[in-house]
TORLODREN-781965 format. One record per residue (C-alpha): residue number from 1; x, y, z; residue in one letter. Coordinates in steps of 0.5 Angstrom, whole numbers, plus 500, padded with zeros to 3 digits. Layout:
REM TORLODREN-781965
<r resi="NUM" xx="X" yy="Y" zz="Z" resn="A"/>
...
END
This chain:
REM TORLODREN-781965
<r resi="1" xx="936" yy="796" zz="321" resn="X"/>
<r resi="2" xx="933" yy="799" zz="328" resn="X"/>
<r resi="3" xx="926" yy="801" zz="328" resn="X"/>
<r resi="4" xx="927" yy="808" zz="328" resn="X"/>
<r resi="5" xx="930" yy="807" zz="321" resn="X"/>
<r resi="6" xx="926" yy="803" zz="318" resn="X"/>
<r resi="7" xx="919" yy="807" zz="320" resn="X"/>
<r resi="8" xx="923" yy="813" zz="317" resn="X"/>
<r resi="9" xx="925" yy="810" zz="311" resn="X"/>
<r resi="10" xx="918" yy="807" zz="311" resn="X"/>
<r resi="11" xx="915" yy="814" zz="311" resn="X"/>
<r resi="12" xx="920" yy="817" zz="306" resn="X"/>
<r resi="13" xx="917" yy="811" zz="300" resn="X"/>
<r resi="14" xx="909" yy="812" zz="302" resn="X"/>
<r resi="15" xx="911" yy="820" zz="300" resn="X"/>
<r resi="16" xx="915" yy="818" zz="294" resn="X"/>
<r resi="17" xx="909" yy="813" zz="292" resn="X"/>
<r resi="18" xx="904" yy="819" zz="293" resn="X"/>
<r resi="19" xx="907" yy="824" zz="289" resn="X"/>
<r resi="20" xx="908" yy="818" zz="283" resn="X"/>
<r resi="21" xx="901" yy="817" zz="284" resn="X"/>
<r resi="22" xx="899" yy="824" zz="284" resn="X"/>
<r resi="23" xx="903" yy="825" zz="277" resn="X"/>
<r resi="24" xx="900" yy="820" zz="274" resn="X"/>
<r resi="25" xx="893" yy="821" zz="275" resn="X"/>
<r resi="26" xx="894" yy="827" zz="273" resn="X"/>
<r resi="27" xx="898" yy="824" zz="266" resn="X"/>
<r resi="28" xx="892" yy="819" zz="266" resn="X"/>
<r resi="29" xx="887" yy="819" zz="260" resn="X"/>
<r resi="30" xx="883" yy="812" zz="262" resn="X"/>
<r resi="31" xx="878" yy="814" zz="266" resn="X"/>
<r resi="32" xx="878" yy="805" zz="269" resn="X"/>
<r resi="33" xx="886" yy="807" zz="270" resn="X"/>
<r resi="34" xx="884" yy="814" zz="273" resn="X"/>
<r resi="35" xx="880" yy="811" zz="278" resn="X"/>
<r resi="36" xx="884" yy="806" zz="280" resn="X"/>
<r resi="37" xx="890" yy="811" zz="281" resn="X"/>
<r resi="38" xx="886" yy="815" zz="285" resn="X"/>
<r resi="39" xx="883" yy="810" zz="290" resn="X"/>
<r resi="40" xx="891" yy="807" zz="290" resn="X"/>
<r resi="41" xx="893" yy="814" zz="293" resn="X"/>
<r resi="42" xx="888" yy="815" zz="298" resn="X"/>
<r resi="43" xx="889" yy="808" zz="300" resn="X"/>
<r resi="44" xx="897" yy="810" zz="301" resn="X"/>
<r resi="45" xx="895" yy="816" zz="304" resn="X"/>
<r resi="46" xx="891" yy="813" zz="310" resn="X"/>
<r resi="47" xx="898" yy="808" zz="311" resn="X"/>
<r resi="48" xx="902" yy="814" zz="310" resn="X"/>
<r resi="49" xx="898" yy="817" zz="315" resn="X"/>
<r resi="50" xx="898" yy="811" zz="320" resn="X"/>
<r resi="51" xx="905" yy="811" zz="319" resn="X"/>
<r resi="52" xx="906" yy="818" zz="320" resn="X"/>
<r resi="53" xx="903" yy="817" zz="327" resn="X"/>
<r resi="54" xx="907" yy="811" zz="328" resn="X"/>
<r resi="55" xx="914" yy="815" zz="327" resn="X"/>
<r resi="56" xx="910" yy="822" zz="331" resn="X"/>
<r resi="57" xx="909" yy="817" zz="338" resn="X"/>
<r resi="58" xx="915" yy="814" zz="337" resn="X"/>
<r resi="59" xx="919" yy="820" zz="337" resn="X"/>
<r resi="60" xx="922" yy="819" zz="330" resn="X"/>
<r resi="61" xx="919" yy="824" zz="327" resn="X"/>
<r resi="62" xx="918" yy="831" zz="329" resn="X"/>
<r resi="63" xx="913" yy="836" zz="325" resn="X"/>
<r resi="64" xx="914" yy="842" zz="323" resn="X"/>
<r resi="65" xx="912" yy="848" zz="328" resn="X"/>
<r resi="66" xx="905" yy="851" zz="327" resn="X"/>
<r resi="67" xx="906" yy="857" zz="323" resn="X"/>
<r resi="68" xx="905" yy="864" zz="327" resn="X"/>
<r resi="69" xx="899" yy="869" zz="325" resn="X"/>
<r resi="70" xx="904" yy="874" zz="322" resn="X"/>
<r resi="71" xx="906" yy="868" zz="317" resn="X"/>
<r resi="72" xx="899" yy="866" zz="316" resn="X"/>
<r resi="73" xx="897" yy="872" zz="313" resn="X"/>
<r resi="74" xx="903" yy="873" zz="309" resn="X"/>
<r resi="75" xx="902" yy="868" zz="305" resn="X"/>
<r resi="76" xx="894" yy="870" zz="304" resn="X"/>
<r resi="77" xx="896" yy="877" zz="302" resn="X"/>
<r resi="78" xx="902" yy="874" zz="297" resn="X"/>
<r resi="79" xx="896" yy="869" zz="293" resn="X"/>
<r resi="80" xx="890" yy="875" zz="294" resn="X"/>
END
C-alpha cells in the first residue's frame, strides 16, 4: 500500500471514528463515560486534523472550493 492510500485510508477511519464518537456521546447517560467520549473525540479530532494537513501538503487530499457569497447567503436565507 502506497503512502497516499494509506494516509487517505487513514482519514477516512478518524472521520468514522468521530462521527461514532459523537453518537454515543449523544446516547450517553453516564456523565464519567460522556466525559470520556468527549475528550476521546477531541483527541481524535486533533489527529484528524494532523492528518488532514498531512494529506493536503501532500497533494492527497484536495479540499472543497470556498463557497461564493451568493451561496453563502442562500444558505443564511433558507435557516432564517
Amino acid at each position: 500500500m502506497n503512502e497516499k492510500i494509506s494516509l487517505n485510508d487513514t482519514l477516512s477511519t478518524l472521520n468514522s471514528m468521530i462521527t461514532m464518537c459523537n453518537y454515543s456521546i449523544q446516547q450517553c447517560n453516564d456523565e464519567n463515560l460522556r466525559n470520556c467520549l468527549i475528550e476521546n473525540r477531541n483527541n481524535l479530532e486533533n489527529v484528524q486534523w494532523d492528518c488532514y494537513l498531512a494529506a493536503k501538503d501532500k497533494g492527497y487530499y484536495v479540499p472543497a472550493a470556498p463557497a461564493g457569497e451568493a451561496d453563502i447567503n442562500e444558505v443564511k436565507n433558507s435557516i432564517a
